[in-house]
C-alpha positions in Angstrom: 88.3 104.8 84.4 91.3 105.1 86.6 94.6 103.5 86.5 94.6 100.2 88.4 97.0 99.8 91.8 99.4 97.0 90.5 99.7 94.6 93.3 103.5 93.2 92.4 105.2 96.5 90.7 105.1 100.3 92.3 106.1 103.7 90.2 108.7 103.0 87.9 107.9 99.6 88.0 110.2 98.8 90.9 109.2 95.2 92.5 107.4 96.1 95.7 109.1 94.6 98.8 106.4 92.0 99.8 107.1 90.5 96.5 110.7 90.8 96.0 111.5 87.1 96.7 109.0 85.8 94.3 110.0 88.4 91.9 113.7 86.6 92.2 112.3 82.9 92.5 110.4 83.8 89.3 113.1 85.7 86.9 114.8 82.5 87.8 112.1 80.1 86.1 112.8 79.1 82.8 109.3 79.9 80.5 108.9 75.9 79.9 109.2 74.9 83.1 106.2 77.0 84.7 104.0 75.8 81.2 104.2 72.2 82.3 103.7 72.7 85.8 100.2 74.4 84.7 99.7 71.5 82.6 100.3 69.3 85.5 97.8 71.4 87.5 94.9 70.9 85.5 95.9 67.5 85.1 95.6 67.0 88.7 92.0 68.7 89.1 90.6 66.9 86.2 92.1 63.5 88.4 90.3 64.4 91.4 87.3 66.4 90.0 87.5 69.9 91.1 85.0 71.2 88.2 81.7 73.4 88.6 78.3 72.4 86.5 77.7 75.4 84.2 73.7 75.8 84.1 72.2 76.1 80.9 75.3 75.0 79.0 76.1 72.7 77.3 78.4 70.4 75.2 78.3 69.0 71.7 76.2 66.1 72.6 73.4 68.1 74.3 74.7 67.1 77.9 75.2 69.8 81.0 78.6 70.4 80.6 81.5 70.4 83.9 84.1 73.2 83.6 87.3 73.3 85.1 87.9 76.2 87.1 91.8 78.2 86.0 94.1 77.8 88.5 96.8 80.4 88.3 100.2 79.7 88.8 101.6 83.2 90.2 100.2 83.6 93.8 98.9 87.1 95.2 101.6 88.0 97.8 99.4 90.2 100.5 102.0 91.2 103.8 101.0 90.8 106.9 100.4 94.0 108.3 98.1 94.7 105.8 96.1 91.6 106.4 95.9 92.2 110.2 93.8 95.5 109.4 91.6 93.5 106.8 90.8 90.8 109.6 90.3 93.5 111.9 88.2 95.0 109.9 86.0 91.7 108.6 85.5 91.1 112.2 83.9 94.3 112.9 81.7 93.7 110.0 80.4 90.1 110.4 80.0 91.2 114.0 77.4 94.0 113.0 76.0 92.6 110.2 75.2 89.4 113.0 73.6 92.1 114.9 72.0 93.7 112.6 70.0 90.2 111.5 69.4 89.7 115.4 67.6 92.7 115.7 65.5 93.0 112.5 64.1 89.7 113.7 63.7 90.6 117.0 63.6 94.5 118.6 63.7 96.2 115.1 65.7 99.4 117.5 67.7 100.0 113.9 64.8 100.3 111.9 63.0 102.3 114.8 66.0 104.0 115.0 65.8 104.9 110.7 69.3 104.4 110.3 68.0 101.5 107.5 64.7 102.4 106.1 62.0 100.0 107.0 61.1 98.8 103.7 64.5 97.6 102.7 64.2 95.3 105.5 60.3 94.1 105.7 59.3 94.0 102.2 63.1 91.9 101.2 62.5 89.3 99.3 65.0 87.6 101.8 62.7 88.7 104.6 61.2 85.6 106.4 58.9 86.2 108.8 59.0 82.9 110.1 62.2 84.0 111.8 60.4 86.7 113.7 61.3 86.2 117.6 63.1 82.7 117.0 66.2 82.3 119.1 69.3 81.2 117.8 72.6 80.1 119.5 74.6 82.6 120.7 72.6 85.0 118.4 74.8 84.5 115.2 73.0 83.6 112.3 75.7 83.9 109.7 78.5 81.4 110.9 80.1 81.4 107.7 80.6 84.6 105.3 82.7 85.4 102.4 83.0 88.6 101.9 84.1 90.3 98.8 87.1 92.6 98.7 88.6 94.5 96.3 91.4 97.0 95.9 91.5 100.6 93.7 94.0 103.2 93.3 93.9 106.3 95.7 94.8 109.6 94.1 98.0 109.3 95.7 99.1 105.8 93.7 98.4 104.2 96.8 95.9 101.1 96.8 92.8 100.9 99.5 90.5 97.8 99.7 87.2 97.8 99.8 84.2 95.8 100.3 82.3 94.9 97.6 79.5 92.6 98.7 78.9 90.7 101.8 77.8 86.7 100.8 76.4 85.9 104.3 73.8 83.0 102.8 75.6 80.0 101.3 79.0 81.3 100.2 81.3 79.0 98.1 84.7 78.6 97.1 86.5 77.8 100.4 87.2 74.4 98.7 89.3 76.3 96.1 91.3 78.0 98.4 92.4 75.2 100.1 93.2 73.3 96.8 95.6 76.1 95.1 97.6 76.2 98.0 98.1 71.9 98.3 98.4 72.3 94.2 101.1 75.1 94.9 103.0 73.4 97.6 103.3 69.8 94.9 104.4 71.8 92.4 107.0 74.3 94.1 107.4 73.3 97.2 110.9 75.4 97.2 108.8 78.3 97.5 108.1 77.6 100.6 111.0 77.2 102.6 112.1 81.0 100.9 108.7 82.7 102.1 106.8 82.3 105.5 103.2 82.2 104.2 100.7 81.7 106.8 99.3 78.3 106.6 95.5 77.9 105.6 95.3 74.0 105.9 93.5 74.0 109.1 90.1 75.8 108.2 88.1 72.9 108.0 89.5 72.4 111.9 88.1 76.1 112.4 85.0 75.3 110.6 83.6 72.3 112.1 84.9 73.6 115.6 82.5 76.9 114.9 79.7 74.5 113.8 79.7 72.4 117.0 80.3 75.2 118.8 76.5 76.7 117.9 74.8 73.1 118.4 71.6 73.1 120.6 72.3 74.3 124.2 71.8 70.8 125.8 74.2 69.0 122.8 77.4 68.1 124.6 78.6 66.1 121.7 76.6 67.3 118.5 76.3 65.3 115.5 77.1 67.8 112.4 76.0 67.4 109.1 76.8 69.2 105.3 73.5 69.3 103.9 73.6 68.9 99.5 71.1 69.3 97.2 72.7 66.7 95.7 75.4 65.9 92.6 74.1 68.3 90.0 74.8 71.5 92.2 77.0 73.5 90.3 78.8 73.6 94.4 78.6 69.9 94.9 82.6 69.3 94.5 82.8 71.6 97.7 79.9 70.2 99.4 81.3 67.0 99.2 85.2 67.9 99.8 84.1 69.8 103.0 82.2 67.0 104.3 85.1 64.5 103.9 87.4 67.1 105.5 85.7 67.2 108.5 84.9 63.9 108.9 80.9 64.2 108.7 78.3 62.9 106.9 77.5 64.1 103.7 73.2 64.4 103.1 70.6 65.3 100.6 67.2 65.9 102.1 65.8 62.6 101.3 68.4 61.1 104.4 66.8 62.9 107.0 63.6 63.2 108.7 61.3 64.9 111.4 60.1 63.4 114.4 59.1 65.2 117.6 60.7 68.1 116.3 63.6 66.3 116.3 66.0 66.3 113.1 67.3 62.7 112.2 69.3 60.6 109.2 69.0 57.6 107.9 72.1 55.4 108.8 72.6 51.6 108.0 72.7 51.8 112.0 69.2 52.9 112.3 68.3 56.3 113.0 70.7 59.0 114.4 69.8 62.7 115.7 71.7 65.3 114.0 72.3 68.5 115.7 74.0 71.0 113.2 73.0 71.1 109.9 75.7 72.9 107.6 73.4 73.7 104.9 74.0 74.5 101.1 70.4 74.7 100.0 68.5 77.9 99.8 65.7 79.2 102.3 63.1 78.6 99.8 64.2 74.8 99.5 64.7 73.9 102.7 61.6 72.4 104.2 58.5 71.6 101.7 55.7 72.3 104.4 57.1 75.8 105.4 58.1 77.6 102.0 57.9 76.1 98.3 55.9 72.9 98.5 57.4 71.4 95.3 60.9 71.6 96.8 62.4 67.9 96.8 66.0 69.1 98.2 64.9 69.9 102.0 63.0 68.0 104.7 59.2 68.3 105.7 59.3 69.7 109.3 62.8 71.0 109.4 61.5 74.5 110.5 59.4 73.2 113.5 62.1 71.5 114.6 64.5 74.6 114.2 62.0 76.8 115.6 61.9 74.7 118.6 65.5 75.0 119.1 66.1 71.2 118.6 68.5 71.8 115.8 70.9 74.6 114.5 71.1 75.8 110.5 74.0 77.5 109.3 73.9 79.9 107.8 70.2 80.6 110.2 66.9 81.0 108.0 66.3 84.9 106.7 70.4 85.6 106.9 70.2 86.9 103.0 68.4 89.7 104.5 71.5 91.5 105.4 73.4 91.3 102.3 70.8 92.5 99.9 72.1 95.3 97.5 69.7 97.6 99.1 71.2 96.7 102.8 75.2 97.3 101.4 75.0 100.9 101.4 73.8 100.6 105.2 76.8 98.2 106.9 79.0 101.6 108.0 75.9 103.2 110.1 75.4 99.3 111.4 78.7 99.1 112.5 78.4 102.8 114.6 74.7 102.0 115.3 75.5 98.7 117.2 79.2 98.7 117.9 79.8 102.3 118.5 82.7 102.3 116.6 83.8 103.6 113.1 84.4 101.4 109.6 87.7 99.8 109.1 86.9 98.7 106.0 84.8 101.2 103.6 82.1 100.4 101.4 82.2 101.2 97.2 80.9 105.2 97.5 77.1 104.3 96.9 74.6 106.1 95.8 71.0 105.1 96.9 69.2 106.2 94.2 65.9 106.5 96.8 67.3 109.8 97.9 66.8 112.9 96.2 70.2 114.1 96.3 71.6 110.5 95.1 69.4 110.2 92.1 70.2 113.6 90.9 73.8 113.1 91.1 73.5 109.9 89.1 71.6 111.3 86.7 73.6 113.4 85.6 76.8 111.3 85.7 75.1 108.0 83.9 78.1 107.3 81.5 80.3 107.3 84.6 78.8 104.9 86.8 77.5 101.2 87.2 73.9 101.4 88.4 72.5 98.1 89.9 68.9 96.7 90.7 68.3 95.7 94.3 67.4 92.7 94.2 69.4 92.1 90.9 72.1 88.9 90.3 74.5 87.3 87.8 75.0 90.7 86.3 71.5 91.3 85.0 69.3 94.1 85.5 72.5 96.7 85.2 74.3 99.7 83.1 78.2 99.8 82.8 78.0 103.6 82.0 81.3 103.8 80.3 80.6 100.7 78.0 76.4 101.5 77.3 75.1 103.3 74.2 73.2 106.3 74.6 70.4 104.6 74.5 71.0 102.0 76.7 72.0 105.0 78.7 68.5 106.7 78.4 66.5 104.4 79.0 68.2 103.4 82.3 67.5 107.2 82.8 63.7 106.7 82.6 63.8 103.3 84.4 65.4 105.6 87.3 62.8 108.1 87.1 60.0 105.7 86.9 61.1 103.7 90.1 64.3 105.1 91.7 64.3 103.1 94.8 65.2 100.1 92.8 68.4 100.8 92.0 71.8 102.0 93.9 75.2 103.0 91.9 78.8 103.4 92.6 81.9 104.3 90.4 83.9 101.8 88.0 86.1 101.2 90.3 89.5 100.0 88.6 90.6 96.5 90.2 93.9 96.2 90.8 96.0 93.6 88.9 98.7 90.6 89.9 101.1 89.2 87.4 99.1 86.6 85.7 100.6 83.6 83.7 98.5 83.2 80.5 99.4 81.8 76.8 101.4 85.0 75.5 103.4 85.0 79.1 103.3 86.9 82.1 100.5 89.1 81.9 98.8 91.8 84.3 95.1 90.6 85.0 92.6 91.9 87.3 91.4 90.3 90.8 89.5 90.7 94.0 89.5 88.6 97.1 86.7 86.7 99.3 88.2 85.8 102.6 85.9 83.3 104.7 84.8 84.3 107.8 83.7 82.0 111.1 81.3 82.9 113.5 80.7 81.1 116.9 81.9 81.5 120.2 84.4 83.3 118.4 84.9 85.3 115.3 87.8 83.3 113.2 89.5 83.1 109.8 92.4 81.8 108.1 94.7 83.9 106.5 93.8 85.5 103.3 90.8 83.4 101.1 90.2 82.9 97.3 91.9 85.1 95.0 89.7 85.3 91.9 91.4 86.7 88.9 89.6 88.0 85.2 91.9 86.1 82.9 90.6 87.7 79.4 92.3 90.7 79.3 90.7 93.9 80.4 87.6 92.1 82.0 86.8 92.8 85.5 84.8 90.4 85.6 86.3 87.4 88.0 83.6 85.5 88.0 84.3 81.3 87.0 81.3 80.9 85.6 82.0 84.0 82.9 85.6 82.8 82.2 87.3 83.9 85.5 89.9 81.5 87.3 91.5 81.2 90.8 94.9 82.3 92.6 96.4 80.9 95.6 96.7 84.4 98.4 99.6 84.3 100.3 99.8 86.3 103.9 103.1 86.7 104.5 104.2 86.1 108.2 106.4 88.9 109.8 
């Protein structure tokens, strides 16, 4: 695997310039001082309850157990110029990709067209053909995506960001984002009158205004709601710190109701319409009548009433169509096929093991490569070929054979690293980034998003649920 591009230090280990003033503030720090400010920090999130439920785990009296999520105290330092081709770039993507989930609902001229295979769109498993010819506001059905970027060293020492993944369902962790950076302004707020770091304070602002600004057609002043599926959601901390934010209500399924195909709550008032439904329950959840009948966390009816136009979902019903593994490969011809333009950002080199020339390649470069299923999550259903057995490695290879269209694979890419603070010191740890992006009348974002970092040394893995914590990201204004 290749050397990682080091975010803080370049050749020689000279302090790059974007850093240099934290690089000073820090060499300044006394080692005691920064360990009790990160004792204060987890002090303070215990206080006001910024955990996630960890499914299937559990504590030492057989009860679910509640995790605290790492907060780092070292920010990632990202200048501006280089941000203002990222956001450029996002908002060519979310653009297409909000094109691209128009179209395979409606015309289909992409898959006419076979820029993306038919199959990978009509036989998804996040395919609903419920959706097919149902209008939505202003055509945008993912209002809010995170999408995943990371960074690897070019051949020239140089460090390009890619996209990893696009999250255009129910992405999380906007909540985090926004609490790093009030934690890091209590506990050094001298750090910011040194550095001019774009604010990020104002996203629920940008947020709701997106969310009204997709409500019904006829809605002058639309009621907005955070849909839950209730306290136990692993998410519910951010379901519940969004709501409060933005001054809405915060609902489970069991406060609203159907009627006329018409969407309503339950208020001591009596009831009340509600016009936007920010929604973090999955499709298959979401209305009882329409897809799994057992579901207790949506509302009979809601797809009538959505179907009618009467109300507005966000992220839209059938969105997780477009960022299938199987779809990721695709995003760069979607970006020419419906903008006419070329990528900003690149994919991860992928190879779609469906074509001839793909499969052979990966076959014979196994031990190099991470192959991934499809339809595959949470890490399962994949080889790491530098870190499998030859046997693990061979019977991937007749798992390819058998059913190649199954699987994609790309190089181990090497994430880059940030100075980390850990319990032997200041420590180089791996990261990536999800920025959050906003879809309505206008394609928005706050500077920078949720810098996730691998704490165990030499993971990649930044996951919180196996072990990984959270940075603040700092965009440093010209």
């Amino acid at each position: 695997m290749a050397l990682s591009f080091d975010e803080m230090r370049g050749e020689g280990g000279t302090v790059r310039e974007h850093y240099r003033g934290y690089d000073r503030w820090l060499a300044e720090q006394p080692p005691q001082v920064m360990h009790s400010r990160r004792e204060e920090a987890e002090v303070i999130f215990r206080r006001v309850g910024i955990t996630f439920a960890v499914y299937g785990a559990k504590d030492e009296d057989g009860d679910g157990t509640e995790r605290l999520i790492p907060f780092d105290l070292i920010p990632r330092v990202i200048p501006a110029h280089e941000w203002r081709e990222m956001e450029r770039g996002l908002r060519q993507r979310v653009t297409a990709l909000n094109r691209f989930v128009h179209d395979v609902y409606h015309g289909q001229d992409i898959l006419r067209a076979g820029v993306v295979p038919a199959e990978h769109v009509i036989g998804n498993a996040q395919f609903r053909n419920e959706m097919l010819n149902v209008d939505v506001p202003g055509g945008i059905y993912s209002h809010i995506a995170g999408i995943d970027i990371v960074r690897a060293a070019d051949a020239d020492g140089t460090g390009s960001y890619y996209v990893l993944e696009d999250n255009l369902r129910v992405p999380s962790g906007v909540s985090y984002m926004l609490e790093n950076r009030k934690m890091m302004m209590r506990l050094f707020p001298e750090l910011f009158s040194r550095h001019r770091v774009a604010p990020v304070a104002h996203y629920p602002d940008l947020l709701l205004e997106t969310l009204r600004s997709v409500a019904p057609a006829a809605v002058n002043d639309p009621t907005v709601v955070v849909l839950t599926p209730g306290m136990y959601n692993s998410a519910y901390f951010e379901h519940a710190f969004l709501a409060q934010q933005m001054g809405i209500e915060l609902v489970e399924g069991q406060d609203l109701f159907v009627d006329d195909n018409f969407v309503y709550m339950r208020t001591t008032q009596g009831p009340k319409r509600v016009d936007v439904i920010y929604r973090r329950v999955d499709d298959d959840f979401l209305d009882p009548l329409a897809f799994r009948a057992d579901s207790t966390l949506g509302c009979a009816g809601l797809l009538s009433a959505y179907r009618a136009g009467n109300v507005t979902l966000s992220n839209a019903i059938g969105t997780g169509v477009a960022d299938d593994k199987s779809i990721y490969p695709y995003v760069p011809k979607m970006i020419e096929f419906y903008l006419g333009e070329k990528p900003i950002l690149h994919n991860v080199p992928t190879y779609v093991c469906r074509e001839a020339d793909d499969l052979a390649y990966v076959l014979d470069h196994l031990a190099e490569l991470v192959v991934k299923e499809v339809h595959g999550a949470g890490g399962y259903g994949m080889l790491v070929g530098p870190a499998a057995t030859k046997v693990e490695i061979e019977n991937f290879r007749a798992a390819l054979k058998n059913d190649p269209a199954r699987y994609i694979a790309q190089p181990t890419l090497a994430l880059s690293t940030c100075p980390t603070y850990v319990e032997s010191g200041i420590a180089p740890r791996h990261i990536d980034l999800r920025p959050f992006v906003l879809s309505g009348k206008t394609v928005q974002m706050v500077p920078g998003g949720l810098t996730r970092v691998a704490l165990k040394e030499g993971s990649l893995v930044v996951n919180s649920s196996q072990g990984g914590g959270t940075k603040d990201t700092w965009i440093l204004e010209a």
